[in-house]
C-alpha positions as CSV (number, residue, x, y, z in Angstrom):
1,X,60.8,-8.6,-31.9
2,X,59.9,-12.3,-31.4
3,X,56.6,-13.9,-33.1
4,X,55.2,-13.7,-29.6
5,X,55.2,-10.2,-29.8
6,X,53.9,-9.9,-33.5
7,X,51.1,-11.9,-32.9
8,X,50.3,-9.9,-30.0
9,X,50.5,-7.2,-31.4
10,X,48.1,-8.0,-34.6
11,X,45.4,-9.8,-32.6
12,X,44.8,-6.1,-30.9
13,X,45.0,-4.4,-33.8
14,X,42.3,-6.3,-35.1
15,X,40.6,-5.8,-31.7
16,X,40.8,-2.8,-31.7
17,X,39.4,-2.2,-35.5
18,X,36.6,-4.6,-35.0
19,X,35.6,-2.4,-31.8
20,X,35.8,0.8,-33.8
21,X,34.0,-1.0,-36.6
22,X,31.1,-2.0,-34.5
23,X,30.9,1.4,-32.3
24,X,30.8,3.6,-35.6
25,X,28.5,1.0,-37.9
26,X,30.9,0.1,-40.1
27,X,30.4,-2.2,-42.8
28,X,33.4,-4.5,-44.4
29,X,33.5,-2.7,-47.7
30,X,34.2,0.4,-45.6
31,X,30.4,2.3,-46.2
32,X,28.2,3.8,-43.3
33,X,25.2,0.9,-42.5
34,X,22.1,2.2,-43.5
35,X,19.4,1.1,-41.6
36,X,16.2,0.3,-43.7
37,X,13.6,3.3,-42.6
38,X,11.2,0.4,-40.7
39,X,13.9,-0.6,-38.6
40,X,14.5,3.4,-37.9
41,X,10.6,3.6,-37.3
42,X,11.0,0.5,-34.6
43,X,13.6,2.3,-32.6
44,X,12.3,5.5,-32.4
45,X,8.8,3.9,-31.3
46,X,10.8,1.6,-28.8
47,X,12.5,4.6,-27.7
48,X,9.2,6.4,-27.1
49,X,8.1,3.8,-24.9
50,X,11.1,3.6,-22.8
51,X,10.7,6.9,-22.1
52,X,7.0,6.3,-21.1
53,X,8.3,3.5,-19.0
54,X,10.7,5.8,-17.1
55,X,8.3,8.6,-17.0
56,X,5.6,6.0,-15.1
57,X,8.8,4.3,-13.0
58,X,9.3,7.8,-12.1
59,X,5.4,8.1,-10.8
60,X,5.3,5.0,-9.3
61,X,8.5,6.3,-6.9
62,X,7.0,8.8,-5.8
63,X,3.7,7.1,-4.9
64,X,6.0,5.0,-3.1
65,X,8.2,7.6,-1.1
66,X,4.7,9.9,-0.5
67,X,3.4,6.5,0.9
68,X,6.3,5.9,3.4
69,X,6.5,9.3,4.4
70,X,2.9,9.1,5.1
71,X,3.1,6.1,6.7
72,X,6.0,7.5,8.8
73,X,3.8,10.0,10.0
74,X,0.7,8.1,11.3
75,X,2.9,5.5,13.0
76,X,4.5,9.0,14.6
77,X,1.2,10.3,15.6
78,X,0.4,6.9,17.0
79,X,3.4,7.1,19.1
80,X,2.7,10.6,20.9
81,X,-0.9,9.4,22.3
């Protein structure tokens, strides 16, 4: 193997552990992160509001589609006179 290939080699290895540190929260002494319980409180109330968000996108597209189809209609109506 030539130092090419070593150093390759090592560079994703450390990738590859610094992914898998990240994904799973990892700390470098090799604990779980604990998140302090405001910063838990702040993402569950964020994730409450996305899901208010998407539940008012979700509204708002059908507003919009009801409109169009409605819209559809009358110019279709307007047509057959």
């Amino acid at each position: 193997m030539n130092p090419f290939e070593m150093v390759s080699i090592i560079v994703v290895a450390v990738m590859v552990a610094s992914v898998l540190r990240a994904r799973y929260r990892y700390d470098r002494r090799g604990g779980a992160i604990q998140a302090d319980p405001q910063e838990r409180a702040e993402t569950l109330r964020l994730r409450e509001e996305v899901k208010d968000l998407k539940e008012r996108l979700k509204v708002l597209e059908r507003i919009t589609v009801e409109k169009e189809n409605s819209l559809a209609k009358e110019i279709e109506s307007l047509r057959d006179r």
